[in-house]
N, C-alpha and C positions, 0 to 999 in steps of 0.2 A: 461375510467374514473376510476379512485382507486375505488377500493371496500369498503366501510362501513357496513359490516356486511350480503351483500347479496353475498351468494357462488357463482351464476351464473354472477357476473359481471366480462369481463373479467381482469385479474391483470396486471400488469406493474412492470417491474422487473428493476432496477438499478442496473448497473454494473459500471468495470473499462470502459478504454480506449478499443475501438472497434478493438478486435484480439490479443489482451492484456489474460492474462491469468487468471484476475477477469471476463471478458466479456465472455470469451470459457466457461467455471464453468458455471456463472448464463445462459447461451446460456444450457448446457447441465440440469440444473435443471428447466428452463422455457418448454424447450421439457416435459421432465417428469411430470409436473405439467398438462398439457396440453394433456398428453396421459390418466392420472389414474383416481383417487376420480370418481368412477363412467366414467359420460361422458365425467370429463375432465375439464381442469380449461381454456381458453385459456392465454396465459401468453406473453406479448412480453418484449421484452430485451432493455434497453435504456442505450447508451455507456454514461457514466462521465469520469469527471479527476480522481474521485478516495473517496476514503471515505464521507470526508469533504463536499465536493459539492451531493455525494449521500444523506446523513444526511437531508444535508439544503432541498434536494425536497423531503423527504419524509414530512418536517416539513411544506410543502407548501399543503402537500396532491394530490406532483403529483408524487409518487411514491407508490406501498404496500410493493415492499420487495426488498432486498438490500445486497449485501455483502461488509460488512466494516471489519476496522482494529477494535482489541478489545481496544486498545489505544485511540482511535477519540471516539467510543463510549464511551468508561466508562466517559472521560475529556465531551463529549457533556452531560452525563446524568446528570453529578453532577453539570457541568459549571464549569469547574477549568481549570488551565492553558489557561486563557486567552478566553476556549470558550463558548458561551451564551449558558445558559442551555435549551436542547433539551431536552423534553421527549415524543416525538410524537411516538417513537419507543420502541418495545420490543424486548429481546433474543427468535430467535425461536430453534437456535440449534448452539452449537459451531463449526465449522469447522475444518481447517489444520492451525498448524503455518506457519508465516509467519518471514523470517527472512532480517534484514537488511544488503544490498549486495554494498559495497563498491568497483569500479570496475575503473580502469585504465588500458589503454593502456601498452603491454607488454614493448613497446620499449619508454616509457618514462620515466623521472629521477626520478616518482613517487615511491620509494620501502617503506616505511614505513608511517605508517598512518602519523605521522607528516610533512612529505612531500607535503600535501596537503594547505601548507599555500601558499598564493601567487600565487593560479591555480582560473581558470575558473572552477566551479563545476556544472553541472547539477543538481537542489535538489527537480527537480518535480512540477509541474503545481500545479497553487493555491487552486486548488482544493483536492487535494491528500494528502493521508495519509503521501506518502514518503518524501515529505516536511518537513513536523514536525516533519519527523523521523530524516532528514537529519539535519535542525538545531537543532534540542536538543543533537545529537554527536557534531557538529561543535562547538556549542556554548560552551558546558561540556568542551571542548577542548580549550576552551581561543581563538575560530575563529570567528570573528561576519563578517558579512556577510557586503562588503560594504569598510572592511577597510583590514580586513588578506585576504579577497579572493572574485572573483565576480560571484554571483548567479545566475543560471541559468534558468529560470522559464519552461522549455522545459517541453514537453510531452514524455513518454516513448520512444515512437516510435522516435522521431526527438533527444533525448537524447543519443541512440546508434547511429542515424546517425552520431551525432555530433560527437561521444567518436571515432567512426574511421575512420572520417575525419581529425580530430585534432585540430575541433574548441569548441572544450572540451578538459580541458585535465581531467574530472574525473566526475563519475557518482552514483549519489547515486538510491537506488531500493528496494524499501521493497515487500517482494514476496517469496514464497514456493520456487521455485528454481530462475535460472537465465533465461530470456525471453532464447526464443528457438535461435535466431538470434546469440548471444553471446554465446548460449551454445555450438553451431555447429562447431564453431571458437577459442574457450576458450584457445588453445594456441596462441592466441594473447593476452591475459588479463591477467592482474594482479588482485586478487581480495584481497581485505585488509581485516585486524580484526582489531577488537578493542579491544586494551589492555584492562588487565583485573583492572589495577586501575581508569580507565576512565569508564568501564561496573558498576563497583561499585558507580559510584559516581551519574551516571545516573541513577542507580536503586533504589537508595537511594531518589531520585527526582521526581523520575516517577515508583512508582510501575507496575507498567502491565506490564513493561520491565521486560524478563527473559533474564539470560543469555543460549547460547546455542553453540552445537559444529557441524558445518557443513560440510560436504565435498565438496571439491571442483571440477569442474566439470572436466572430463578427465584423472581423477584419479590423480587428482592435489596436495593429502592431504586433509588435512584441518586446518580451523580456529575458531576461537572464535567470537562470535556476538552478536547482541542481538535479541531478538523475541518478536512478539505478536503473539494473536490469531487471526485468522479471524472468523467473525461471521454472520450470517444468521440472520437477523434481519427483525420485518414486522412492519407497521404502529398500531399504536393504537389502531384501531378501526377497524383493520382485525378481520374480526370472528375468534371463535377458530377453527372450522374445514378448 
C-alpha cells in the first residue's frame, strides 16, 4: 500500500518497461532504499509503458515514487499541451539526461531525417514519454501521423524486434543511451539527428527541450538531438524522510 506519511509502510516504485533501462535504474535504487534509512524501506519495482502512465498511478495513489521524463512532468504540473494537470507528485532529485534516438535499419533507403515520410515508425506505447517525444519531432516536421506516415503504438522491447525484422522501418526512443540489444549490433543502424532548424523550432514550443550532441555508439561520430531530464519524483504525501 503507498505510503502517506508512515516510513515503515512498505513503498512502490514505478518504472519503464520490465528490462528496459528506466526499470534496471529504479530496480537498482529500490534495492538501496530497501538496504539503508536505518532498517530499511522495503521497496518493490512495478514495470509501466513509461512516464505518462507512471504519472497517472502515482495520481491514483498506487504508486510513491517514479522515474519520469522532465517534459511529461513539467506539461503534467502545469496541465499544458494537452495534459490534465497533475500535481499529486513532487521533484525528489534530478537525474541523467535523457536524449531522443532516432534509429533505422542500416540497409534501408532511410538516410536523412526527411526520409522518414511515408515509413511505418514505431513512436512508443501510449503510455510513454517517447511518444510525445516522437510526435512533437514528427509533427514540427509537417509529418502527422495517419497521412505522411503510420504509427506504431509498439513497446520497446517489440519496437526493436520489429526495426530488425523490417516490419518497421524506424524507431523512435527517448533514453540516456541506446537499449543494449541495438547497442551490441549498432553497425546495423543508422541513427538520425535533428536538424538544427527543426531543434529550434521545437524548443521555441516546448521549453524543457535542450538541444544536445551525442555520440554515436561504435564509435560512429556523432549527432545533434534533443534532451530532457529524467527525474526522481515521490507522491505528495510521502513523508520527508
Amino acid at each position: 500500500t503507498p505510503s502517506h506519511g508512515n516510513d515503515s509502510t512498505p513503498l512502490v516504485f514505478a518504472s519503464g518497461e520490465e528490462g528496459m533501462p528506466y526499470y534496471k535504474f529504479g530496480v537498482l535504487i529500490a534495492r538501496q532504499l530497501s538496504r539503508g534509512l536505518n532498517k530499511g524501506i522495503p521497496t518493490s519495482v512495478i514495470s509501466t509503458q513509461g512516464s505518462i502512465e507512471s504519472l497517472n498511478l502515482m495520481a491514483q495513489n498506487k504508486t510513491d515514487l517514479a522515474i519520469v521524463q522532465g517534459d511529461i512532468a513539467y506539461y503534467s504540473h502545469h496541465g499544458k499541451n494537452f495534459f490534465p494537470m497533475n500535481r499529486s507528485f513532487k521533484l525528489i532529485y534530478p537525474l541523467f539526461l535523457e536524449h531522443i534516438w532516432i534509429i533505422s535499419r542500416a540497409s534501408s533507403d532511410i538516410k536523412i531525417f526527411g526520409d522518414l515520410k511515408n515509413k511505418i515508425i514505431a513512436i512508443g506505447g501510449e503510455g510513454s514519454g517517447t511518444r510525445h517525444n516522437a510526435l512533437d519531432v514528427l509533427s514540427a516536421a509537417g509529418l502527422e501521423e495517419g497521412i505522411d506516415f503510420v504509427g506504431s503504438s509498439l513497446s520497446l522491447k517489440d519496437s526493436i524486434v520489429g526495426l530488425k525484422n523490417g516490419s518497421i522501418d524506424a524507431m523512435f526512443f527517448t533514453g540516456h543511451s541506446v537499449p543494449e540489444r541495438i547497442q551490441k549490433a549498432s553497425g546495423e543502424y543508422t541513427f538520425h539527428g535533428i536538424p538544427n532548424r527543426l531543434a529550434n523550432k521545437i524548443i521555441k514550443k516546448n521549453p524543457p527541450y535542450k538541444k544536445s550532441v551525442i555520440d554515436l555508439p561504435g564509435g560512429g561520430g556523432d549527432i545533434q538531438t534533443l534532451s530532457v531530464r529524467a527525474l526522481l519524483v515521490g507522491g505528495e504525501k510521502l513523508s520527508r524522510n
